[in-house]
PAZABA-442306 format. One record per residue (C-alpha): residue number from 1; x, y, z. Coordinates in steps of 0.02 Angstrom, whole numbers, plus 50000, padded with zeros to 5 digits. Layout:
N
+-----+-------+-------+-------+
!   i !    c1 !    c2 !    c3 !
+-----+-------+-------+-------+
! NUM !     X !     Y !     Z !
...
+-----+-------+-------+-------+
***
This chain:
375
+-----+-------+-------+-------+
!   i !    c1 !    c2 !    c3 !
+-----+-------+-------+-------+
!   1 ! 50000 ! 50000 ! 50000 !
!   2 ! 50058 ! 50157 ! 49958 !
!   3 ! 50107 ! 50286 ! 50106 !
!   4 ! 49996 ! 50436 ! 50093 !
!   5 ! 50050 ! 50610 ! 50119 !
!   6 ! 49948 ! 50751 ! 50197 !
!   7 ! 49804 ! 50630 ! 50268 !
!   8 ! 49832 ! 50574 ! 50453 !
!   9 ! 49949 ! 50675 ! 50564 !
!  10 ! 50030 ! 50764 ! 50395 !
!  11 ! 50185 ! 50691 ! 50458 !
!  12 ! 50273 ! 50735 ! 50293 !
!  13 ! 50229 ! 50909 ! 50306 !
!  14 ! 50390 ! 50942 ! 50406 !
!  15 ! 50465 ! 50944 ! 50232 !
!  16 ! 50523 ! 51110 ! 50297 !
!  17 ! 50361 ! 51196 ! 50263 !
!  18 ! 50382 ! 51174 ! 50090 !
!  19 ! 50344 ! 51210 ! 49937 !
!  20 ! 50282 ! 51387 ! 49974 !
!  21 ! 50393 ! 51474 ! 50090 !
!  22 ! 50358 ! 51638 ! 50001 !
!  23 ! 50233 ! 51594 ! 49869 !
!  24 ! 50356 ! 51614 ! 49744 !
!  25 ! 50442 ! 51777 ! 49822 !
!  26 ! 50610 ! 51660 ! 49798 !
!  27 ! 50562 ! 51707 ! 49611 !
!  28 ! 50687 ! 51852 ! 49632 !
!  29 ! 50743 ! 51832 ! 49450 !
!  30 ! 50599 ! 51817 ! 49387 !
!  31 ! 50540 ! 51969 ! 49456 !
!  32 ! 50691 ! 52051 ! 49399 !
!  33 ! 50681 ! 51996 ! 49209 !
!  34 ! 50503 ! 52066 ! 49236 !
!  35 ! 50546 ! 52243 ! 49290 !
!  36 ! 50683 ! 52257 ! 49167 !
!  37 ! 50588 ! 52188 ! 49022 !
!  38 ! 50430 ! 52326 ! 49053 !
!  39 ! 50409 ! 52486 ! 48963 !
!  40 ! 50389 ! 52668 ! 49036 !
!  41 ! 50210 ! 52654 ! 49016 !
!  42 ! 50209 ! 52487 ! 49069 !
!  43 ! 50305 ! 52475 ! 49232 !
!  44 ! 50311 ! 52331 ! 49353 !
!  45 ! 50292 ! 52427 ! 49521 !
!  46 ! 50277 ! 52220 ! 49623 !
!  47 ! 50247 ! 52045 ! 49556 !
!  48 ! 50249 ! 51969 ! 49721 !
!  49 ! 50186 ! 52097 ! 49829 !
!  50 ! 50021 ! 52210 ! 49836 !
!  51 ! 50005 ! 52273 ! 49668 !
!  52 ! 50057 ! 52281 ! 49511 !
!  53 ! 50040 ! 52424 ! 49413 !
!  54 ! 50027 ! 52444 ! 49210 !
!  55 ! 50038 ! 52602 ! 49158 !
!  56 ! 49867 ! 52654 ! 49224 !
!  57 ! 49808 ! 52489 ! 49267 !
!  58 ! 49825 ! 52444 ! 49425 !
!  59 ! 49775 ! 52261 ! 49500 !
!  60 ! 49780 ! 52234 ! 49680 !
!  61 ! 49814 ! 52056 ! 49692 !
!  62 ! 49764 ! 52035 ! 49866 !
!  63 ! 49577 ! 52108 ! 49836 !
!  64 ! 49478 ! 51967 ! 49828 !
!  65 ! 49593 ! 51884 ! 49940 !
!  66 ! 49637 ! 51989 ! 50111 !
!  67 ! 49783 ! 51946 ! 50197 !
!  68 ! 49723 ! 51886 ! 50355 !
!  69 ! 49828 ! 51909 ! 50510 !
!  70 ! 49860 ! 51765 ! 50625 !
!  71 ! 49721 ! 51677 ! 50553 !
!  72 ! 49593 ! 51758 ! 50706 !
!  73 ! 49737 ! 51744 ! 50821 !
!  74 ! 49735 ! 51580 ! 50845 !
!  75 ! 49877 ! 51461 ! 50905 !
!  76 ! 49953 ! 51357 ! 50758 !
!  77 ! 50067 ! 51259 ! 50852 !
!  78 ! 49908 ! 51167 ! 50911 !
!  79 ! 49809 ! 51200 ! 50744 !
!  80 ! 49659 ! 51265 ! 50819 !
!  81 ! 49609 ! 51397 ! 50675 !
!  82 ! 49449 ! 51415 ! 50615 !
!  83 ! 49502 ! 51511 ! 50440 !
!  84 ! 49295 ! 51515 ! 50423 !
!  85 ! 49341 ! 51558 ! 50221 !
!  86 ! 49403 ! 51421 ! 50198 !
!  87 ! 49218 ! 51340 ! 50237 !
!  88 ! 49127 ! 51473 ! 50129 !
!  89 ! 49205 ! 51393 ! 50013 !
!  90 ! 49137 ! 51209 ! 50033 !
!  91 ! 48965 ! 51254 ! 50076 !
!  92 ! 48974 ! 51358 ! 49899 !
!  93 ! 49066 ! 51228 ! 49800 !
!  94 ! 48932 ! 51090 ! 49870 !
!  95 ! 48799 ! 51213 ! 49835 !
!  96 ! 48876 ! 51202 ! 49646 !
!  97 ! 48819 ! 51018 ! 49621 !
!  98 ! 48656 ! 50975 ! 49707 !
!  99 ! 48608 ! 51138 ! 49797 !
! 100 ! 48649 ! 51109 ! 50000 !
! 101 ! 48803 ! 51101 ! 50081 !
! 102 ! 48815 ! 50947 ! 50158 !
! 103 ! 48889 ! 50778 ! 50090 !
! 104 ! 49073 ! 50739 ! 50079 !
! 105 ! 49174 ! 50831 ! 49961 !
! 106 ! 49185 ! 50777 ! 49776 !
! 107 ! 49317 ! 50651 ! 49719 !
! 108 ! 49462 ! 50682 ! 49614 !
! 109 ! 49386 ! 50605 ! 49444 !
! 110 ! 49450 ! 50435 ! 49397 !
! 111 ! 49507 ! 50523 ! 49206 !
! 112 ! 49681 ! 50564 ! 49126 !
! 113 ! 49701 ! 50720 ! 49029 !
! 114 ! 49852 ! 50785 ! 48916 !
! 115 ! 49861 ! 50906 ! 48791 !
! 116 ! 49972 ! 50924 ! 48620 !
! 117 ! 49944 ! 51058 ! 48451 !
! 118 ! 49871 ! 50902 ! 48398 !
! 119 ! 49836 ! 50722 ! 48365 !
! 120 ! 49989 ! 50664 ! 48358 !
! 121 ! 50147 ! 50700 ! 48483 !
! 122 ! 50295 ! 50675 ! 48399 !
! 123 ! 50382 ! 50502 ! 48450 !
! 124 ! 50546 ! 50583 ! 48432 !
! 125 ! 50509 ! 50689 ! 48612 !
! 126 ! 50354 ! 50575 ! 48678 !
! 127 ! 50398 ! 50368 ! 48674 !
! 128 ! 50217 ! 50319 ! 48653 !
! 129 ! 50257 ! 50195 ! 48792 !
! 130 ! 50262 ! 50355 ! 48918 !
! 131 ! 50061 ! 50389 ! 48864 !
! 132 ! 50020 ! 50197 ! 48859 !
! 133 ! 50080 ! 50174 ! 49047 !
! 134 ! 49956 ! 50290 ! 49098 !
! 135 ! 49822 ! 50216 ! 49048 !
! 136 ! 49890 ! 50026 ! 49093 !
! 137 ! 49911 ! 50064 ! 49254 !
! 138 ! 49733 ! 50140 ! 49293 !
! 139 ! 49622 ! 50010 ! 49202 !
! 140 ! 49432 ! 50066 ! 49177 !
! 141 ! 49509 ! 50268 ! 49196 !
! 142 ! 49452 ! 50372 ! 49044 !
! 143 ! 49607 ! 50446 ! 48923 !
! 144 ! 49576 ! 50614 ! 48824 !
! 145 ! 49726 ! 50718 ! 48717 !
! 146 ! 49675 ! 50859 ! 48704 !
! 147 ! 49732 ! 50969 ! 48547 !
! 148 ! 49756 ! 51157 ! 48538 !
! 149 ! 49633 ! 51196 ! 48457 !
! 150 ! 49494 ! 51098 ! 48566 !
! 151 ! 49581 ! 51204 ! 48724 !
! 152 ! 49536 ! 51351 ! 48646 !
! 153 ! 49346 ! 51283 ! 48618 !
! 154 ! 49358 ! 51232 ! 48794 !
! 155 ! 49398 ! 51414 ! 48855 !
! 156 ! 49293 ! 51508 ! 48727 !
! 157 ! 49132 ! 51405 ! 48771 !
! 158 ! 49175 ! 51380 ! 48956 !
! 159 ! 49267 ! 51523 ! 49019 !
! 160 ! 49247 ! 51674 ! 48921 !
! 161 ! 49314 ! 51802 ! 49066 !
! 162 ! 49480 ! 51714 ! 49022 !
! 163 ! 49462 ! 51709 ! 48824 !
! 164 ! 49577 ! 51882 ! 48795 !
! 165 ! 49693 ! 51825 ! 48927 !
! 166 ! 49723 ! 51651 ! 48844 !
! 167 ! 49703 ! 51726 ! 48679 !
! 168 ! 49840 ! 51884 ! 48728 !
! 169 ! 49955 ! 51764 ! 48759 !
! 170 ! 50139 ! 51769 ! 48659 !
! 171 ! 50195 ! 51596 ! 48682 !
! 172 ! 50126 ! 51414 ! 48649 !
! 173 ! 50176 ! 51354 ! 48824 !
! 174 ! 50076 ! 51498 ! 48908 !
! 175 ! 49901 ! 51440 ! 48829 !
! 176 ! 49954 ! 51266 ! 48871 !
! 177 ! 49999 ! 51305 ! 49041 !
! 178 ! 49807 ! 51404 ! 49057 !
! 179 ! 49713 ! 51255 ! 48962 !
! 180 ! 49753 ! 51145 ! 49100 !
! 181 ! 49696 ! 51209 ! 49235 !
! 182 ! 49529 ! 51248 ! 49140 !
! 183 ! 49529 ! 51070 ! 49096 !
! 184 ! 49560 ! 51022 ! 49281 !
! 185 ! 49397 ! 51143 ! 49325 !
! 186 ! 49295 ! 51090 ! 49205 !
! 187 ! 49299 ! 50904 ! 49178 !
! 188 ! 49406 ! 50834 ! 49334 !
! 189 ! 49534 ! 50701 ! 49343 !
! 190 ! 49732 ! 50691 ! 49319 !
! 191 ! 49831 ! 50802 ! 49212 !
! 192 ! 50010 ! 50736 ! 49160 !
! 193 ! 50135 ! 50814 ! 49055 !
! 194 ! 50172 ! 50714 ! 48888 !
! 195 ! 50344 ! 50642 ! 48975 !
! 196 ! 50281 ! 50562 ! 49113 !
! 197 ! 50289 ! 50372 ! 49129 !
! 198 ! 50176 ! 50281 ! 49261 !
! 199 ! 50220 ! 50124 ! 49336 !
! 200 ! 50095 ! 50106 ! 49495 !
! 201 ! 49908 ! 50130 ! 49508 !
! 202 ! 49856 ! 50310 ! 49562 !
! 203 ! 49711 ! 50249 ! 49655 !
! 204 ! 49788 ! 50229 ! 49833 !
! 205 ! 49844 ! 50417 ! 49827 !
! 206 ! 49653 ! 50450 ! 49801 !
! 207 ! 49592 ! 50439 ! 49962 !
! 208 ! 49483 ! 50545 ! 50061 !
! 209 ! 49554 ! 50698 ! 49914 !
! 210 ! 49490 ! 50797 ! 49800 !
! 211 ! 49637 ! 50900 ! 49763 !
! 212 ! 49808 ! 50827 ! 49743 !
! 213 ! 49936 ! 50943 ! 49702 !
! 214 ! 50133 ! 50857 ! 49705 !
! 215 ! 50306 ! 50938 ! 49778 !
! 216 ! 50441 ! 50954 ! 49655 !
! 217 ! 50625 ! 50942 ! 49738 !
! 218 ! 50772 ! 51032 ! 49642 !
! 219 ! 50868 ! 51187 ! 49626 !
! 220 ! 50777 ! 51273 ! 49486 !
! 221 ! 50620 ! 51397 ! 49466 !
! 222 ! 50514 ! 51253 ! 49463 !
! 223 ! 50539 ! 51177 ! 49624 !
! 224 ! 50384 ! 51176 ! 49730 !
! 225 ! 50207 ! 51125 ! 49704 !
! 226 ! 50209 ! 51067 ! 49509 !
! 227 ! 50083 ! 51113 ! 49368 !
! 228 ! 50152 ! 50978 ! 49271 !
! 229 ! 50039 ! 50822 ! 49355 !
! 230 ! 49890 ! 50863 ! 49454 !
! 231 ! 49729 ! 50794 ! 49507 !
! 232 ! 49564 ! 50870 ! 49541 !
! 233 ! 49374 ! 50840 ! 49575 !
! 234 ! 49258 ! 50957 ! 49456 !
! 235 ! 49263 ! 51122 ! 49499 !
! 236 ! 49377 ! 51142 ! 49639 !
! 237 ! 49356 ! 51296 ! 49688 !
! 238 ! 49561 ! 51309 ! 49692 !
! 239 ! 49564 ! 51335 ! 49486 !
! 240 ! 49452 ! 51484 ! 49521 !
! 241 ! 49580 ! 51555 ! 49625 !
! 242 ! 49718 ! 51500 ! 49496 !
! 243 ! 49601 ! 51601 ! 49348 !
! 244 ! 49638 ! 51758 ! 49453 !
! 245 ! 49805 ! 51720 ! 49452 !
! 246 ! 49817 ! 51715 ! 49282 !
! 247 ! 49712 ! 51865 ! 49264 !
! 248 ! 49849 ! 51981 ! 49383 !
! 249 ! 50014 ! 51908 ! 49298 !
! 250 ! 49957 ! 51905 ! 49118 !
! 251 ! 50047 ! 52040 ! 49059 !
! 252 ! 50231 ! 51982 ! 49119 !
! 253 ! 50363 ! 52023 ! 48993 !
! 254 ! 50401 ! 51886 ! 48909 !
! 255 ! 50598 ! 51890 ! 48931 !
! 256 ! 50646 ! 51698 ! 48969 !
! 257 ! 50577 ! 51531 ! 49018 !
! 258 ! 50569 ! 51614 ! 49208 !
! 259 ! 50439 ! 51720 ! 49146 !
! 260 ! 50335 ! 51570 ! 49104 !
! 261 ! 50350 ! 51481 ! 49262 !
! 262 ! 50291 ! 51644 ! 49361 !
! 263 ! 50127 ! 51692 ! 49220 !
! 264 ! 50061 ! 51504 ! 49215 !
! 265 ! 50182 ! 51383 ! 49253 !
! 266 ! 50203 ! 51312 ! 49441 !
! 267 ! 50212 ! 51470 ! 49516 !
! 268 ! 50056 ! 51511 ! 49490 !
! 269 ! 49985 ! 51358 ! 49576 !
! 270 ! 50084 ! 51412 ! 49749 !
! 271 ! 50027 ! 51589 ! 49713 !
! 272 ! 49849 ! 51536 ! 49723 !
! 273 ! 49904 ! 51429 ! 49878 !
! 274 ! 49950 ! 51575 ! 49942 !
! 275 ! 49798 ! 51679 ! 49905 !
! 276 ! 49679 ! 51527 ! 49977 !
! 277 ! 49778 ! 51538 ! 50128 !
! 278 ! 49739 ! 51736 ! 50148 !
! 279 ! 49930 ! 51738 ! 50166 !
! 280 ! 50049 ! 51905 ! 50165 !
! 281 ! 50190 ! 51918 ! 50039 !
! 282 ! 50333 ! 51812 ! 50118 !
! 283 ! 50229 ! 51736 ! 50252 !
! 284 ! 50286 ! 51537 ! 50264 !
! 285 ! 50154 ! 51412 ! 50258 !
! 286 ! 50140 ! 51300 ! 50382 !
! 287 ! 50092 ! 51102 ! 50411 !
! 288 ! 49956 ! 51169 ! 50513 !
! 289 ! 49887 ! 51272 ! 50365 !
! 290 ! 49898 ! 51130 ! 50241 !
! 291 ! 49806 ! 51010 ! 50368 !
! 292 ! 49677 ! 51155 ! 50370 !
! 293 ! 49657 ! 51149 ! 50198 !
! 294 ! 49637 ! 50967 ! 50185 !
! 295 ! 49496 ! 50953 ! 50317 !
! 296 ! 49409 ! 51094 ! 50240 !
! 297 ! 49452 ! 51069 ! 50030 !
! 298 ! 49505 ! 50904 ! 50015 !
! 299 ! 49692 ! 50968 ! 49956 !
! 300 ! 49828 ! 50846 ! 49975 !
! 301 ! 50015 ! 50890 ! 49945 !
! 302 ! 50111 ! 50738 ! 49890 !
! 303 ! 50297 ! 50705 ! 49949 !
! 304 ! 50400 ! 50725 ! 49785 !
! 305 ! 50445 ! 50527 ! 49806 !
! 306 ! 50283 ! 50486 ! 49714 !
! 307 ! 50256 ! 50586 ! 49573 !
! 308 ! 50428 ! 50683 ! 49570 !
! 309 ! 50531 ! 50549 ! 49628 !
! 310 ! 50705 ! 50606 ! 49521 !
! 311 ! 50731 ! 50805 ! 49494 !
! 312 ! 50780 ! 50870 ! 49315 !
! 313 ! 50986 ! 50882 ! 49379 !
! 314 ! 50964 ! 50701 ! 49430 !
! 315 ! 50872 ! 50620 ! 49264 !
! 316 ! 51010 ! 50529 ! 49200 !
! 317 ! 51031 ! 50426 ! 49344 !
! 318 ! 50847 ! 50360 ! 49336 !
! 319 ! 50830 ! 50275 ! 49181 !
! 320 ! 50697 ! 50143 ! 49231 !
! 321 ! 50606 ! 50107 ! 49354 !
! 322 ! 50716 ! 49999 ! 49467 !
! 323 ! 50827 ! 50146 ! 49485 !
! 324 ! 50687 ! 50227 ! 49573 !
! 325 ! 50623 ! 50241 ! 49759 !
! 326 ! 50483 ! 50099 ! 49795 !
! 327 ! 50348 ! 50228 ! 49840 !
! 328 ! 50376 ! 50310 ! 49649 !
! 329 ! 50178 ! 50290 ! 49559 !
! 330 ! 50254 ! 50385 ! 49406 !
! 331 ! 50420 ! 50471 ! 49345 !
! 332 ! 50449 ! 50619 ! 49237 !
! 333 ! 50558 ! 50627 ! 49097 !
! 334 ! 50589 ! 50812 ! 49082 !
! 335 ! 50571 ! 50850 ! 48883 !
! 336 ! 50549 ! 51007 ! 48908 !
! 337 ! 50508 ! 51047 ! 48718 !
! 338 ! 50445 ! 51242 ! 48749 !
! 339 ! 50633 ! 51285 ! 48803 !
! 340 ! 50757 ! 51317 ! 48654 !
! 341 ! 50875 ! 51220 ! 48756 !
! 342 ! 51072 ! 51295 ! 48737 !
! 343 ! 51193 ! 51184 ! 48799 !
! 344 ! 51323 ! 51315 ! 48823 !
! 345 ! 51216 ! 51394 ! 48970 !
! 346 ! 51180 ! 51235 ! 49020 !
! 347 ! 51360 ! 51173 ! 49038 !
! 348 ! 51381 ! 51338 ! 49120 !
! 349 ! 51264 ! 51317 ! 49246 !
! 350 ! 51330 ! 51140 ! 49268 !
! 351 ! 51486 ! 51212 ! 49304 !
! 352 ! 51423 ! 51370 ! 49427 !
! 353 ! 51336 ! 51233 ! 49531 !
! 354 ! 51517 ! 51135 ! 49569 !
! 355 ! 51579 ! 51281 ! 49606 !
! 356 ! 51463 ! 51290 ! 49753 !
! 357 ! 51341 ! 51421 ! 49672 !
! 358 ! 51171 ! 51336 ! 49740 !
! 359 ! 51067 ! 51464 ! 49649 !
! 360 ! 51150 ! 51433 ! 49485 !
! 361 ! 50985 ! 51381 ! 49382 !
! 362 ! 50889 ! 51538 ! 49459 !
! 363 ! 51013 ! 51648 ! 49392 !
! 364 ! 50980 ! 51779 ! 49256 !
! 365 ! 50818 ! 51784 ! 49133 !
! 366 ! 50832 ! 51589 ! 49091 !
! 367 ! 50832 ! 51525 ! 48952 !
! 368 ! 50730 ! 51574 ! 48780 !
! 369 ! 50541 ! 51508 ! 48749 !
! 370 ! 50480 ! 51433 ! 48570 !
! 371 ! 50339 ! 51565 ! 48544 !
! 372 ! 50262 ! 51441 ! 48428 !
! 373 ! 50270 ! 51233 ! 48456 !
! 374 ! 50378 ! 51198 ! 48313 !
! 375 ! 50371 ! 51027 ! 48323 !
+-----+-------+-------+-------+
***
């Protein structure tokens, strides 16, 4: 039987607090690439903190979201918080499907999603062996690809308040990035990245969630709570929270594959966190506050040894699957195909690390985005 994480004591939660220690302040570079990449008359005044501020369009990122302090003063070593918001959101979510708030919460849908410009992935990136272990090891689970152009159906018809966002913007990756999480509202179930093999069942991680969300370890932007394998019930109220995410950063320059990562990629997803939480910029969340959000939402945080188990520095030393922990359900391959990879920065960063430079790969813009998926 798998070991669960985040059900049960939340033993694992003393992962250091995690994922979010600042929400994705530690996207210093980012933010930087951001403010240096802006116009006059489109200044970033604060990605990560109250406001931002486009020429004279202002969006307070905290409005529909008030920090809260001390969560009503209560004591967290001993948990006892009643975060009553947290609640409003149940009873309405509940109230989405049959009216009353009562019942237990929905179930993360027993579905696989993934999402390509089309059809057909090319097996040059994708082994079709990664997308047929998905679907051999969860028997009876519906499969869907979705292609670019149903995504953009799927927003037009579904969520129109986020049609000239999505359509706005400049890269490939971006609209990707956004489709996902609308599929993840919309329909339910798990979304993987196209390089991801599965070896395990995902059932056992199912239990008693409706949200499960996975750690990412590694020294990179992405390390934290991933966007590249999630699972949801239908219409988790979190991807309304993510939408408005989407909706503050959507205008971030467009200067490197950081940029990415902070306007829809995984930072996103902790900046949402974040926002749920009622959180202040650089305020650490806590075990308590996760175990809060699990008896109230149904959201899990996995341990990176199940659906993370080897980090992109580490690939090449996990081939197959014996080279990886027992607890591992899946494994990703890191493809990466949005990146125009260059091996001299690579190398370089390679070499900054054994030097002793641990923030080496959060260094500078990043690397350049395909604007287009060329493949």
């Amino acid at each position: 039987m798998l070991r669960r994480i985040a059900c049960g004591g939340f033993a694992l939660f003393a992962l250091g607090q995690l994922v979010l220690q600042r929400s994705l302040t530690d996207f210093s570079d980012g933010r930087r690439a951001a403010s240096a990449g802006a116009s006059a008359q489109h200044a970033v005044d604060s990605v990560d903190g109250i406001t931002l501020s486009w020429g004279d369009v202002v969006v307070d990122l905290d409005a529909l979201y008030p920090p809260q302090a001390g969560w009503d003063g209560g004591d967290w070593s001993g948990g006892g918080v009643a975060a009553p918001w947290l609640n409003a959101m149940r009873e309405e979510w509940l109230r989405s499907f049959d009216g009353a708030p009562t019942g237990a919460l929905p179930p993360v849908t027993h579905s696989l999603h993934q999402t390509w410009k089309d059809a057909f992935p090319p097996r040059e990136l994708f082994s079709p062996r990664w997308r047929t272990s998905l679907q051999r090891a969860n028997p009876g689970w519906k499969y869907r690809l979705w292609t670019d152009a149903e995504n953009l159906n799927l927003v037009r018809s579904r969520y129109p308040q986020l049609l000239k966002t999505y359509e706005g913007y400049p890269s490939s990756i971006q609209r990707a990035d956004a489709a996902r999480y609308a599929i993840a509202h919309q329909c339910g179930g798990f979304y993987f990245d196209l390089d991801y093999e599965c070896f395990r069942p995902l059932g056992p991680l199912l239990a008693g969630a409706s949200l499960i969300l996975s750690y990412k370890s590694g020294s990179n932007l992405s390390k934290g709570a991933s966007n590249s394998v999630f699972g949801s019930a239908p219409r988790h109220p979190f991807w309304s929270v993510v939408f408005d995410v989407l909706r503050n950063r959507s205008r971030t320059p467009l200067l490197g594959h950081t940029a990415v990562l902070f306007s829809t990629g995984p930072a996103v997803l902790r900046e949402a966190l974040r926002r749920m939480l009622r959180l202040r910029a650089g305020e650490p969340i806590s075990a308590p506050m996760l175990a809060r959000l699990f008896e109230s939402l149904g959201i899990v945080l996995l341990d990176a040894a199940f659906l993370h188990p080897v980090t992109a520095e580490r690939r090449e030393l996990a081939r197959s699957e014996a080279d990886l922990p027992p607890s591992a359900v899946c494994t990703h391959h890191f493809v990466s195909s949005w990146v125009a990879h260059n091996s001299s920065e690579h190398a370089e960063t390679e070499r900054r690390r054994g030097e002793g430079h641990q923030n080496a790969a959060v260094e500078g813009a990043g690397l350049s985005v395909r604007h287009a998926n060329e493949w």
